[in-house]
N, C-alpha and C positions, 0 to 999 in steps of 0.2 A: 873155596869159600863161596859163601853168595852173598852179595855187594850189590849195597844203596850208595846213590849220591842223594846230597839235600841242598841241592844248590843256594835257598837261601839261608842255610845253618852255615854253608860252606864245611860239610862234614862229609867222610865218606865212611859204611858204616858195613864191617864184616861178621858172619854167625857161622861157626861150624866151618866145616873144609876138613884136609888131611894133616896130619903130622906122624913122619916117617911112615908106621902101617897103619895107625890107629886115625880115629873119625873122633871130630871135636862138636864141643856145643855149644862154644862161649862164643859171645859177641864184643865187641871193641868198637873204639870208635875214632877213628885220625880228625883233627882238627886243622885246618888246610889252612890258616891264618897265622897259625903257633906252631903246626909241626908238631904234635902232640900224638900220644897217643894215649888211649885210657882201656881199662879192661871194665865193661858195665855190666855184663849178665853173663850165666853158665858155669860151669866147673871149669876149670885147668886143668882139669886130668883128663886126658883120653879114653874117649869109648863110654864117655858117661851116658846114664838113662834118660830119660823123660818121665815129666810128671804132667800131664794132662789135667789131671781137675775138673771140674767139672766146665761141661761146655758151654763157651758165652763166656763165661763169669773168671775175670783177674783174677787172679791171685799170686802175691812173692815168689810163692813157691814154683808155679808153673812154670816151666819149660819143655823146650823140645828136647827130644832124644837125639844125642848128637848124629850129626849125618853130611855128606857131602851132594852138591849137584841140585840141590833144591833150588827152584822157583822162584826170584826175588820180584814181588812188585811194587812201585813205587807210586803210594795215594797219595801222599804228603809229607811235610817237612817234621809229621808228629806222631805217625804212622807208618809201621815197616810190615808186609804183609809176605808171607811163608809160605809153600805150597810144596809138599811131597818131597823128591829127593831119594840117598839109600841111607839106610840107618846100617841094618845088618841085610836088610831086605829091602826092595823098592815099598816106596811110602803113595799115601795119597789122602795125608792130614794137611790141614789151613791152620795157620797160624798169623797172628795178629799182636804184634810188640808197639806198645805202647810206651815212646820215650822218656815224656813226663814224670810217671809214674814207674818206671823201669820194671814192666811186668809184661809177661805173655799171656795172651790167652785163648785156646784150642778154642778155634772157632766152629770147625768143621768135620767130617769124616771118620772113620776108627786109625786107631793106635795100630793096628796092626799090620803086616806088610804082607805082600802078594794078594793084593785084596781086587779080582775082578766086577768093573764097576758096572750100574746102573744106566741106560743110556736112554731109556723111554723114548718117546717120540722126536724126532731129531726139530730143532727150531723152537719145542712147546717147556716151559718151564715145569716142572714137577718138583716135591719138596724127597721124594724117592730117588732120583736122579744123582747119581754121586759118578766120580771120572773113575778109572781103570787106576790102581797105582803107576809111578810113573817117577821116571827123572829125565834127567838130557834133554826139559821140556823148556820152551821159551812161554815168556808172558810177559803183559804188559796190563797198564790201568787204563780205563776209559774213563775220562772225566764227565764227558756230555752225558755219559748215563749213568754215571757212579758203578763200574763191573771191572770184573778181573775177568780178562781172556785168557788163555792157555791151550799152546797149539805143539803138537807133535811131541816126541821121542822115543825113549827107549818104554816101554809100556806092557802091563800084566793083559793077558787076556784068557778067556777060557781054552784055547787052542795051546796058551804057552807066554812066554817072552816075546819080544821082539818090537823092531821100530813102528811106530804109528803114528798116524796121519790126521787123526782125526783134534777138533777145534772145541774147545767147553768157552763158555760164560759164567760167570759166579759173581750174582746181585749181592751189592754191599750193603742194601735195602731190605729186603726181606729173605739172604741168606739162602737164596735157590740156584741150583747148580740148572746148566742149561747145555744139551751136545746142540751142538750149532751146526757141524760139516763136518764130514770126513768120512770113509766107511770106517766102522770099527775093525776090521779087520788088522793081518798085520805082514808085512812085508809088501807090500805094492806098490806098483812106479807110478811118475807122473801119467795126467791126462794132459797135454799142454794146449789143447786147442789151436787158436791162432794166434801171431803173438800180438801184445797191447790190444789184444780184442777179450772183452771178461765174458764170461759165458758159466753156467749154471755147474756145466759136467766138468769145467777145469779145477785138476786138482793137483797139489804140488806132490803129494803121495807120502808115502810115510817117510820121514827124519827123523837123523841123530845127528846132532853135532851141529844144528843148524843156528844160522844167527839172524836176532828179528828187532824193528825196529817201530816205533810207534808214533804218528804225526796226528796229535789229537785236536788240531783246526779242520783237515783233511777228514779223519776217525780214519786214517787206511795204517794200516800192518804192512811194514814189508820185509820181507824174509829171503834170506840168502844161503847157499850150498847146503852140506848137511850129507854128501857124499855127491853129490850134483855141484857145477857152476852156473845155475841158475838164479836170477832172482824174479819173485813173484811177489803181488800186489794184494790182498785182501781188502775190500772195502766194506766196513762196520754195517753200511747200510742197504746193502744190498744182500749182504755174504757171498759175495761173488771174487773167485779167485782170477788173476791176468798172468799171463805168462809175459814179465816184463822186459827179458834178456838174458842172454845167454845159451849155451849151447845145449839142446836134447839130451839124455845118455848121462850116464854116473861114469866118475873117475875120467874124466876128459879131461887133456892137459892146458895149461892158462894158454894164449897166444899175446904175450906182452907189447909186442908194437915196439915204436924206439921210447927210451928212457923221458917220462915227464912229458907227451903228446897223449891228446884224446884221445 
């Protein structure tokens, strides 16, 4: 599933996911005060389609194609924002659920899957600029600038499949996709530079599985494993990656210490 919390709704709010082999497209919504649960948008049937409609523009009808592994980010207590995912194929459409009104509306991208993206000038916004299809992708909302980050996973490229590394921006303002860092390529390891030292050429390399977190007084990202025990530091306003801790090298085993000690 991909899962909001609304801290002050006190809801926690799921869209799509698996059931047995089939991919859903409904959303629900538990209510953490009552122990409730409600069913608010999508089919109940498995494997259901998508209605896109036209873009920008609500409508009842509109929904996404069911799908698993999509993008959740969290602008507000009244706004649920969607990002790509696998339908039948990896995706790299934006989506925008409107509580109130209980309606989606395809904000972004095409409908269609395996779609190699746009990357124009790395850092320069362009209205051409769209990401690579993409799931297993972490993201987050920045408040100080009103955007949607979205860093790594599994990702379409013209070489093929495979994990990548590279970081978009997507302005909630004017609706412009931005590649901010990473090469596009796909399959390549850390740069780790030195560690707690940020420097321009550190890169955490391409991920899957990875998990990221967001401190929007800070504006820094910080992001953990993904087949690596590393965690690394992004800072919004530099775009400068830190290799914060942990060990070099993928699939290295934990070194636990005694039970409950730093």
């Amino acid at each position: 599933n991909t899962t909001w919390f609304l801290p002050t709704k006190q809801e926690v709010w799921i869209c799509g996911g698996w059931v047995e082999s089939a991919k859903l497209n409904d959303c629900r919504t538990y209510r953490i005060n009552d122990g409730t649960w409600t069913w608010m948008h999508g089919s109940n049937t498995p494997g259901a389609g998508g209605t896109g409609g036209t873009m920008g523009v609500p409508a009842p009808a509109n929904v996404p194609a069911a799908r698993v592994l999509g993008t959740p980010f969290n602008v507000n207590d009244e706004e649920l924002w969607l990002l790509a995912g696998t339908t039948g194929g990896t995706m790299q459409d934006l989506w925008r659920y409107t509580i109130s009104n209980n309606t989606w509306t395809f904000m972004k991208g095409t409908t269609s899957s395996f779609v190699v993206g746009v990357y124009g000038t790395m850092g320069v916004p362009d209205p051409a600029n769209y990401p690579s299809c993409r799931t297993w992708t972490t993201g987050f909302y920045d408040p100080g600038e009103h955007t949607l980050w979205a860093h790594a996973g599994f990702c379409k490229s013209a070489g093929g499949n495979g994990a990548c590394g590279e970081t978009w921006r997507y302005n909630l303002t004017d609706g412009v996709w931005t590649w901010m860092t990473g090469d596009p390529g796909r399959g390549y390891g850390p740069n780790y530079g030195t560690l707690l030292v940020p420097s321009p050429t550190n890169t955490p390399g391409t991920r899957i599985g990875h998990f990221g977190f967001f401190d929007p007084y800070t504006r820094e990202y910080w992001m953990f494993g993904g087949g690596y025990a590393d965690m690394w530091r992004f800072r919004l306003n530099d775009t400068m990656w830190t290799w914060m801790s942990g060990p070099t090298g993928s699939n290295v085993p934990g070194n636990y210490g005694p039970q409950g000690v730093a």
